[in-house]
N, C-alpha and C positions, 0 to 999 in steps of 0.2 A: 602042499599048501603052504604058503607062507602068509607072514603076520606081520606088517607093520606098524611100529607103535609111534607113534607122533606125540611129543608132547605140546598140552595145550597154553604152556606160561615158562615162563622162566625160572616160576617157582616152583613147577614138575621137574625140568632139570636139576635146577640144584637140589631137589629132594631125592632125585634119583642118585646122582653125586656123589650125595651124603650118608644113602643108606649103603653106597657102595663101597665108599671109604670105611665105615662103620663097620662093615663086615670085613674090611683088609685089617683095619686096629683090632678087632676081636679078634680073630684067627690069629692075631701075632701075640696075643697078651702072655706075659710069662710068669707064670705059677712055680709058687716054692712050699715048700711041707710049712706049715705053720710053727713059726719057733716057738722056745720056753721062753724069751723075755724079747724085750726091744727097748734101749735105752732113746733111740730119736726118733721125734716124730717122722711125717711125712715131708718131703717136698712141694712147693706150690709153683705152677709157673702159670702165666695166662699168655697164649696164642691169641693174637688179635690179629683179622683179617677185615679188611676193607673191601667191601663188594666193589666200588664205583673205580677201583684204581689197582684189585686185586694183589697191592701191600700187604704181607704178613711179616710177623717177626714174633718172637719169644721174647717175654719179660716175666722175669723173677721176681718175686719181693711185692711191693708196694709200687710200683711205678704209677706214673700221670700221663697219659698222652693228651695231644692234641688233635682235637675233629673239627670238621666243618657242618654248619648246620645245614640236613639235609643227605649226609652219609649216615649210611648205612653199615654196622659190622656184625661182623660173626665171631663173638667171644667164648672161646674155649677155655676152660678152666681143668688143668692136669694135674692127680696128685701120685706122688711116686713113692715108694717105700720098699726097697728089697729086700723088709721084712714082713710086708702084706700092709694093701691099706685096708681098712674095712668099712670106714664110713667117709660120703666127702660131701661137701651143702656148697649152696652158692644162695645167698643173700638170709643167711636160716633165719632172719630175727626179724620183726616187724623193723622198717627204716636201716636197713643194713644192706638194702639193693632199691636204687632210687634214681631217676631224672627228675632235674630241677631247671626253670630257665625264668626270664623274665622279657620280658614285652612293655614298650612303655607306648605311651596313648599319639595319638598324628601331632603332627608341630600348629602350633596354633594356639592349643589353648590350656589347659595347665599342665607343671611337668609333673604326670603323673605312671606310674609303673604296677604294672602286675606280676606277683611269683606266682609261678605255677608248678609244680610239681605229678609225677605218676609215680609211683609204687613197684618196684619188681619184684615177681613173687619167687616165692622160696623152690627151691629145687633141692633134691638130695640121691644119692645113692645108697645104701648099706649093702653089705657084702657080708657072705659068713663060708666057712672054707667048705669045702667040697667034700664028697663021701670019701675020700683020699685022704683027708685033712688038707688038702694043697690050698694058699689063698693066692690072688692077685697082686701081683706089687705095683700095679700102674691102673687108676680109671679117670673116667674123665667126664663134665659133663657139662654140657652148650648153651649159650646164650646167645639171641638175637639182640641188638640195639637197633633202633630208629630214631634216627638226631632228626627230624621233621620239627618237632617243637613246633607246634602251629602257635599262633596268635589272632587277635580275634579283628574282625574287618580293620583296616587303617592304621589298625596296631604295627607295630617292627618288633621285632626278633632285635634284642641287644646283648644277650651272652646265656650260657648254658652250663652245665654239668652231669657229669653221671656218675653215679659210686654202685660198684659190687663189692660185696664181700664174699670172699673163699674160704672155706675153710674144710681141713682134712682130718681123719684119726687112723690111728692103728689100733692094731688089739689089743695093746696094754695101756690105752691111755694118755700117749703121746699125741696131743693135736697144734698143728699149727694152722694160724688166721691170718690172712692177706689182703688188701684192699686193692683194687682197681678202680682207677678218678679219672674218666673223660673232663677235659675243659675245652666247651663249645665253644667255635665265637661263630661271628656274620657270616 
């Protein structure tokens, strides 16, 4: 008897994808005994991938990229420590993960503009070492973007923004904080 599985979207695919990638990152994660101290925090790097044009790249730090409104990404946020990480957030604070864009009214008749803003909500990991004592030195954790930015009949789309915030700890208290800034335009 065989069993064909058909997916019904492209959103089945890439969930399928992803949980399969997900399971090749897990199975490779590398565990070390938990030390007495750790003088530096964690590493931050944000993987941004573009659905519409399948561009990825690794950036470190703070970077800005540039989107177009109407793309789509998949923002992965990496914290590294080969002395274990144990907690990692992505936008932990109210307005610390946020789209902002504005819209202004049809030509004609006053020049008037709307901000509009959404919210990203907070995500987190926490870790704690194993019956072994062994902790993790790498996790990581995902975000979708949607640069749609609607506006409202007759209205135009005239620029945009997106801000994440990253942020990593180890077991002693070393945390580092990183920002990702999308700038939308037309």
């Amino acid at each position: 008897m065989r069993f064909i599985l058909v997916p019904k979207s492209t959103s089945c695919v890439r969930l399928c994808c992803f949980l399969f990638a997900l399971g090749l990152i897990i199975a490779g994660c590398q565990k070390v005994k938990k030390p007495q101290s750790d003088s530096t925090p964690p590493k931050l790097v944000w993987n941004v991938f573009n659905h519409g044009t399948s561009a990825q790249a690794d950036h470190p730090g703070s970077p800005t990229i540039n989107a177009k409104r109407g793309e789509l990404y998949r923002i992965t946020l990496k914290a590294n420590d080969p002395e274990g990480v144990k907690l990692i957030q992505l936008n932990p604070s109210l307005g610390s993960g946020e789209l902002a864009w504005t819209c202004k009214a049809p030509p004609g008749g006053e020049n008037v503009a709307q901000n509009k803003t959404a919210t990203l909500g907070p995500m987190s990991q926490s870790l704690a070492p194993d019956a072994d004592g062994n902790v993790l030195t790498s996790i990581f954790l995902i975000q979708e973007l949607d640069f749609t930015m609607v506006c409202q009949a007759g209205w135009s789309f005239s620029s945009g923004s997106a801000k994440l915030t990253g942020q990593a700890s180890n077991y002693f208290g070393g945390t580092t904080t990183e920002t990702l800034t999308f700038k939308v335009s037309p």
